[in-house]
Chimera marker file (.cmm) of the C-alpha trace (Angstrom):
<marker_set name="trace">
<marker id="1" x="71.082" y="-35.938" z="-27.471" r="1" g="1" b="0" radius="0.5"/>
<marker id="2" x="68.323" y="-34.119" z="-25.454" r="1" g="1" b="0" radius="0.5"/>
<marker id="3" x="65.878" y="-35.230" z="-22.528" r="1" g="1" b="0" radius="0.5"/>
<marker id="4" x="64.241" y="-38.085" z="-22.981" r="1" g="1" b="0" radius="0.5"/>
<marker id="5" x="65.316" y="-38.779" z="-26.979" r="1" g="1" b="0" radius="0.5"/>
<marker id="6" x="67.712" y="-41.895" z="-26.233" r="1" g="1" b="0" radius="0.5"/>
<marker id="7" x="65.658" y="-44.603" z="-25.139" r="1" g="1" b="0" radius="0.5"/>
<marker id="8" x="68.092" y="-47.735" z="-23.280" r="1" g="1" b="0" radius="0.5"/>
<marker id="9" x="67.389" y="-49.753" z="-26.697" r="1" g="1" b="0" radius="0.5"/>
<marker id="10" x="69.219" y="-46.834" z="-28.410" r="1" g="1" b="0" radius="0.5"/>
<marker id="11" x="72.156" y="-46.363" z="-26.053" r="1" g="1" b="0" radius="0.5"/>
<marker id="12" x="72.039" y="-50.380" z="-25.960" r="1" g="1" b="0" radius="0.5"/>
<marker id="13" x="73.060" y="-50.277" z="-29.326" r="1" g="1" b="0" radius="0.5"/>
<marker id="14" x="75.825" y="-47.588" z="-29.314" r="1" g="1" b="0" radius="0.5"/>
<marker id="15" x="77.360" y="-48.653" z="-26.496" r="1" g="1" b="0" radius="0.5"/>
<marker id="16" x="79.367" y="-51.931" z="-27.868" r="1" g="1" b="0" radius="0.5"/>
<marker id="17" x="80.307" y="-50.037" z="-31.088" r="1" g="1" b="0" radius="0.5"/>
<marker id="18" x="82.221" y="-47.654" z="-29.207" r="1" g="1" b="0" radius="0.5"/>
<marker id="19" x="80.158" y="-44.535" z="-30.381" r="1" g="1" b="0" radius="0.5"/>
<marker id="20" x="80.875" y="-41.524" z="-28.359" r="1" g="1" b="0" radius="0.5"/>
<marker id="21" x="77.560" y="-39.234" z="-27.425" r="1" g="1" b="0" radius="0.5"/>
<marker id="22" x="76.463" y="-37.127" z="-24.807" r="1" g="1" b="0" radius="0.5"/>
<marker id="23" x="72.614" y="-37.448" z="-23.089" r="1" g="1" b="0" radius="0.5"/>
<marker id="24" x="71.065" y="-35.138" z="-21.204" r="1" g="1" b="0" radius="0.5"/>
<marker id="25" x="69.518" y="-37.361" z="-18.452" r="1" g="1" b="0" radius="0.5"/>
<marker id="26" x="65.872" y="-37.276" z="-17.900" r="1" g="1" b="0" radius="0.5"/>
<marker id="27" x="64.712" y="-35.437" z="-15.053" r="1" g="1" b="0" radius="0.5"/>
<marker id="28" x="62.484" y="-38.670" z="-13.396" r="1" g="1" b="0" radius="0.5"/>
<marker id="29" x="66.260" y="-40.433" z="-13.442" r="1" g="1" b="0" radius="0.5"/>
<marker id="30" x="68.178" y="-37.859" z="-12.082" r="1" g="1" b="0" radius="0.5"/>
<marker id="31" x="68.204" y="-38.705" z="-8.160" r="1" g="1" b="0" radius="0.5"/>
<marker id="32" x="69.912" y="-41.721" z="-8.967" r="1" g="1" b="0" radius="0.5"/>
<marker id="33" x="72.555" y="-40.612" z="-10.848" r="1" g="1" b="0" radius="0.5"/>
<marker id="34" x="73.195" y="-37.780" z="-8.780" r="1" g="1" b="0" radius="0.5"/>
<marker id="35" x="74.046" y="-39.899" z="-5.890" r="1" g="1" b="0" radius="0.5"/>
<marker id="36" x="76.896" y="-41.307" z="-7.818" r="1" g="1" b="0" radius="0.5"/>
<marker id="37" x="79.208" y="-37.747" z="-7.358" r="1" g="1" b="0" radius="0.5"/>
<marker id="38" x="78.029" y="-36.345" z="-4.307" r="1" g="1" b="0" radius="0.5"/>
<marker id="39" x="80.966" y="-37.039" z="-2.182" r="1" g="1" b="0" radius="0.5"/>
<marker id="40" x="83.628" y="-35.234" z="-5.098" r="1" g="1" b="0" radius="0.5"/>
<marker id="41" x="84.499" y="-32.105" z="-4.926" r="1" g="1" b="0" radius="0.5"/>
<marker id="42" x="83.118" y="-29.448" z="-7.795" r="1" g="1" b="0" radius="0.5"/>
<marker id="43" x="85.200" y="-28.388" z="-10.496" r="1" g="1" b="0" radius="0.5"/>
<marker id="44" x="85.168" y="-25.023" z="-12.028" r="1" g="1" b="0" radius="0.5"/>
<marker id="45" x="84.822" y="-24.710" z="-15.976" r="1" g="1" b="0" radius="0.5"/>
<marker id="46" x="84.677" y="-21.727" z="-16.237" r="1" g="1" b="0" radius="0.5"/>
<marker id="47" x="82.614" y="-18.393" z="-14.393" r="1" g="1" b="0" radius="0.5"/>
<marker id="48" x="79.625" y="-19.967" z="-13.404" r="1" g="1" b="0" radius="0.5"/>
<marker id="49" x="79.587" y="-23.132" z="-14.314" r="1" g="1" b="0" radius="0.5"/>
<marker id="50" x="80.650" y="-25.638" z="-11.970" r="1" g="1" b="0" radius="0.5"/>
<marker id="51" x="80.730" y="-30.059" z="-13.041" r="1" g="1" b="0" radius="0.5"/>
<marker id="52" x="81.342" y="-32.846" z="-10.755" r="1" g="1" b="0" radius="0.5"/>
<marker id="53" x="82.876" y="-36.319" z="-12.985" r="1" g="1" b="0" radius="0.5"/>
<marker id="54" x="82.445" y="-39.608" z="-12.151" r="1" g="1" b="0" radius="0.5"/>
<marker id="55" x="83.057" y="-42.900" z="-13.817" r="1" g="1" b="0" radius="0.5"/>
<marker id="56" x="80.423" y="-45.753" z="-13.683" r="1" g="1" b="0" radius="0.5"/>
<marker id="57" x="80.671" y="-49.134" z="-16.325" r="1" g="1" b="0" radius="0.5"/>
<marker id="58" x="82.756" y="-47.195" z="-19.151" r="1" g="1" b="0" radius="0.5"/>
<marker id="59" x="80.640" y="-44.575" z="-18.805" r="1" g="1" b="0" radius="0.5"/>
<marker id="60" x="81.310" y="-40.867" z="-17.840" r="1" g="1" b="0" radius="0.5"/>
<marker id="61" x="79.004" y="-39.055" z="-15.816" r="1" g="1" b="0" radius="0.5"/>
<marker id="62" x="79.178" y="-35.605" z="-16.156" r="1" g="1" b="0" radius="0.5"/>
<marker id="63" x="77.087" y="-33.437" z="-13.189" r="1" g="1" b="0" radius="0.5"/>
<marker id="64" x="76.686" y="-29.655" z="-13.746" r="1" g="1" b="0" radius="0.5"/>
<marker id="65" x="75.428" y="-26.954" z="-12.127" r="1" g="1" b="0" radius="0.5"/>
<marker id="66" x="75.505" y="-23.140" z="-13.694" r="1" g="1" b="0" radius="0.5"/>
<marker id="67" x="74.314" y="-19.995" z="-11.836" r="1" g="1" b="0" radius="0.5"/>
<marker id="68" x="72.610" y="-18.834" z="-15.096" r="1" g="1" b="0" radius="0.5"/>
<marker id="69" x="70.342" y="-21.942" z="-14.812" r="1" g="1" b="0" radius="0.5"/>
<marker id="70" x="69.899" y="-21.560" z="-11.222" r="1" g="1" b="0" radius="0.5"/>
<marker id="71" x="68.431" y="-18.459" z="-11.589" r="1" g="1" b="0" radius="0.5"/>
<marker id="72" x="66.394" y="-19.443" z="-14.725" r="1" g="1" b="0" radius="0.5"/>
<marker id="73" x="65.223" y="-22.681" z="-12.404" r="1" g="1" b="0" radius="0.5"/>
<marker id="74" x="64.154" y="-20.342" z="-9.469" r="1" g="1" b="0" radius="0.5"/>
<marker id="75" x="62.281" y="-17.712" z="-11.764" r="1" g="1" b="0" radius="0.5"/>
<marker id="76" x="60.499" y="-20.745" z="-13.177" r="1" g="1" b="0" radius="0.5"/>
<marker id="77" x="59.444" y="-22.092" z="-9.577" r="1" g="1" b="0" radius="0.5"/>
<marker id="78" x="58.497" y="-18.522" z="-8.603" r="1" g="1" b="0" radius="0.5"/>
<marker id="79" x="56.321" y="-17.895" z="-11.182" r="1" g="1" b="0" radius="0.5"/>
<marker id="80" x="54.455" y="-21.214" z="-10.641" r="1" g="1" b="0" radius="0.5"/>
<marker id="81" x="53.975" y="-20.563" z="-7.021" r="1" g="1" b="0" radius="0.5"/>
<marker id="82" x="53.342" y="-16.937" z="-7.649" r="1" g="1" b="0" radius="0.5"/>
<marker id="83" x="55.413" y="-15.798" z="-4.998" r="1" g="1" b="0" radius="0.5"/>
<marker id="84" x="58.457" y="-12.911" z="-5.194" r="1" g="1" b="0" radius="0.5"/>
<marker id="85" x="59.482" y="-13.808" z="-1.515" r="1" g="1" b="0" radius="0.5"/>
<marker id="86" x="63.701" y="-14.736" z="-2.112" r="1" g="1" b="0" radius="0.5"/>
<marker id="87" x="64.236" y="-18.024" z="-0.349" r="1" g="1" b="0" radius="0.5"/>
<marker id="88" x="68.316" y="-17.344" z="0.259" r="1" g="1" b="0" radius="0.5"/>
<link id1="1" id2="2" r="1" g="1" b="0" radius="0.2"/>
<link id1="2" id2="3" r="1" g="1" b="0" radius="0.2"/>
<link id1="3" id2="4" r="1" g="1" b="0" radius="0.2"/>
<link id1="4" id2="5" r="1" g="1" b="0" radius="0.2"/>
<link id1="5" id2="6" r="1" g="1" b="0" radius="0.2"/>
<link id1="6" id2="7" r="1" g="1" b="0" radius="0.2"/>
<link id1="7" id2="8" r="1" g="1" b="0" radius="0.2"/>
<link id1="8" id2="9" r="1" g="1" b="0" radius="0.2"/>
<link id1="9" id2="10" r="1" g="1" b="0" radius="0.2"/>
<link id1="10" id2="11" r="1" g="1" b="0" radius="0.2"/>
<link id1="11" id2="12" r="1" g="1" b="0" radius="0.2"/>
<link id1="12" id2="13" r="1" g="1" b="0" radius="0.2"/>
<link id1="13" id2="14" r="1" g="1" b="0" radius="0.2"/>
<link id1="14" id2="15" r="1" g="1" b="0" radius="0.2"/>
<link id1="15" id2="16" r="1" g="1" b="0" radius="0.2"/>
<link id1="16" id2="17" r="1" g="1" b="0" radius="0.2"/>
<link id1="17" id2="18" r="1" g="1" b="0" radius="0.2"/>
<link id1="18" id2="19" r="1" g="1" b="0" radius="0.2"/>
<link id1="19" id2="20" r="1" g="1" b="0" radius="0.2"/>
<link id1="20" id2="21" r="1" g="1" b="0" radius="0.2"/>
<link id1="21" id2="22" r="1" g="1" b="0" radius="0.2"/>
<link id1="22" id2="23" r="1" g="1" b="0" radius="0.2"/>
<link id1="23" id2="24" r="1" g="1" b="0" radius="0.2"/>
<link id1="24" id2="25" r="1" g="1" b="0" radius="0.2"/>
<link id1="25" id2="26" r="1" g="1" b="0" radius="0.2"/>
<link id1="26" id2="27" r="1" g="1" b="0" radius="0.2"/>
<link id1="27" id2="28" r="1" g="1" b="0" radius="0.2"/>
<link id1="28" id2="29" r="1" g="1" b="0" radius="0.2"/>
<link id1="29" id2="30" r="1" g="1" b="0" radius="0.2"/>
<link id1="30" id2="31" r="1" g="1" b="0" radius="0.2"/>
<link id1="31" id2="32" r="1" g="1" b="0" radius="0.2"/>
<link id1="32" id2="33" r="1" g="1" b="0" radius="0.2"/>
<link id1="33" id2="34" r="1" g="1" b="0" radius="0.2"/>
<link id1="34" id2="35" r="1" g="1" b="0" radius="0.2"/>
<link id1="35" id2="36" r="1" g="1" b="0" radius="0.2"/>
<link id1="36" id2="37" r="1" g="1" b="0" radius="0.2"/>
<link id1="37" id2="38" r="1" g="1" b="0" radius="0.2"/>
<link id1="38" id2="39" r="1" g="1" b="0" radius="0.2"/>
<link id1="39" id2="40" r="1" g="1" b="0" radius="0.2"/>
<link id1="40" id2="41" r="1" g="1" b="0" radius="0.2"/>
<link id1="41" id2="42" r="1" g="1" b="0" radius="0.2"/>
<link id1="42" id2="43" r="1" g="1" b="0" radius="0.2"/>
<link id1="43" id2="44" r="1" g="1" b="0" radius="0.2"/>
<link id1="44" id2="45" r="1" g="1" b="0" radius="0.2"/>
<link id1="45" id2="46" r="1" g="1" b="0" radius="0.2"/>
<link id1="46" id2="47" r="1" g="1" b="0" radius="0.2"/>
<link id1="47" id2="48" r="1" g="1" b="0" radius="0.2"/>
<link id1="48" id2="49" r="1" g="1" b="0" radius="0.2"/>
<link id1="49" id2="50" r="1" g="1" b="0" radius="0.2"/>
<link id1="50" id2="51" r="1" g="1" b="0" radius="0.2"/>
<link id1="51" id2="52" r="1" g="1" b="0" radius="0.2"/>
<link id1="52" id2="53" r="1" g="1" b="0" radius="0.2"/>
<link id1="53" id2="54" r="1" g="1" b="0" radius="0.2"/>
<link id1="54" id2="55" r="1" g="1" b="0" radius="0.2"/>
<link id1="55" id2="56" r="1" g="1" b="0" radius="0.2"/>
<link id1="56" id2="57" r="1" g="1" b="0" radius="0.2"/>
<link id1="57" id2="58" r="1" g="1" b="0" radius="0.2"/>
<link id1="58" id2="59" r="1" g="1" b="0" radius="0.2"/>
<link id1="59" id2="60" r="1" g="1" b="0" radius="0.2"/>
<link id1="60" id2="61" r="1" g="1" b="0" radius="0.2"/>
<link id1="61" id2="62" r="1" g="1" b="0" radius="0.2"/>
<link id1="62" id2="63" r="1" g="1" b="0" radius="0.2"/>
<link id1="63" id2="64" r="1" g="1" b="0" radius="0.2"/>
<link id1="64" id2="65" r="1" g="1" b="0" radius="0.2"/>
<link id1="65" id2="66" r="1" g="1" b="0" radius="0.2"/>
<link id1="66" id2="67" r="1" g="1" b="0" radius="0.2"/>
<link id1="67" id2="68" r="1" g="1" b="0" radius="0.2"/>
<link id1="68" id2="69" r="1" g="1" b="0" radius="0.2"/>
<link id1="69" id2="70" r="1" g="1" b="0" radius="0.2"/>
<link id1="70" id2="71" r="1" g="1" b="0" radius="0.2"/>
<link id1="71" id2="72" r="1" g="1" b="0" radius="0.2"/>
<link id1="72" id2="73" r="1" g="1" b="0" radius="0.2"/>
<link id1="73" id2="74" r="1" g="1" b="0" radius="0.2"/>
<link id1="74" id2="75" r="1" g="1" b="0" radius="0.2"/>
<link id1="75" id2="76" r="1" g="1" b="0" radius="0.2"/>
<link id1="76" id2="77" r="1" g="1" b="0" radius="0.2"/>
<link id1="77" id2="78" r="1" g="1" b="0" radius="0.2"/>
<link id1="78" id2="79" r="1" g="1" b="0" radius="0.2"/>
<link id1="79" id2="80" r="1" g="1" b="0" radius="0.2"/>
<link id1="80" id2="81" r="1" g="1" b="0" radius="0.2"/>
<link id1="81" id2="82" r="1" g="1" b="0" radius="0.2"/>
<link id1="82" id2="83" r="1" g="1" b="0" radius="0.2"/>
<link id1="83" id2="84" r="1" g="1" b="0" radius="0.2"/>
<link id1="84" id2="85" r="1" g="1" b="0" radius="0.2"/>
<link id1="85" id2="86" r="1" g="1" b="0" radius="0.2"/>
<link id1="86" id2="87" r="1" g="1" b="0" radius="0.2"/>
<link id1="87" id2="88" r="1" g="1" b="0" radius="0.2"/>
</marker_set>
């Protein structure tokens, strides 16, 4: 499911029937789930793409990080700030 589709009443019903999905989380939520993984080590799936799992209530967290959406992610901030200067 994308962003911000599965509302908790949604999930709240899936949940006891044992029904397998996979949400993207919404951005305004995703501080506190990141803090769940931060001390485990990064995985590689495969060339750049990187996930961190964790386990939380029967749930599976899945973190991820990709250099493709990096870049994507900085382009985006760059052309709102309308600046070229490379922060790294």
């Amino acid at each position: 499911m994308d962003r911000g589709i599965p509302t908790e009443g949604a999930l709240g019903h899936m949940r006891p029937r044992q029904i397998d999905y996979l949400v993207g989380t919404p951005e305004g939520k995703l501080n506190a789930v990141e803090q769940k993984p931060l001390g485990l080590p990064w995985t590689a799936v495969h060339d750049g793409m990187e996930v961190k799992l964790s386990q939380d209530e029967g749930e599976l967290w899945v973190l991820a990080k990709s250099s493709g959406r990096q870049a994507k992610e900085t382009t985006i901030h760059r052309a709102r700030v309308g600046t070229t200067i490379d922060p790294g």
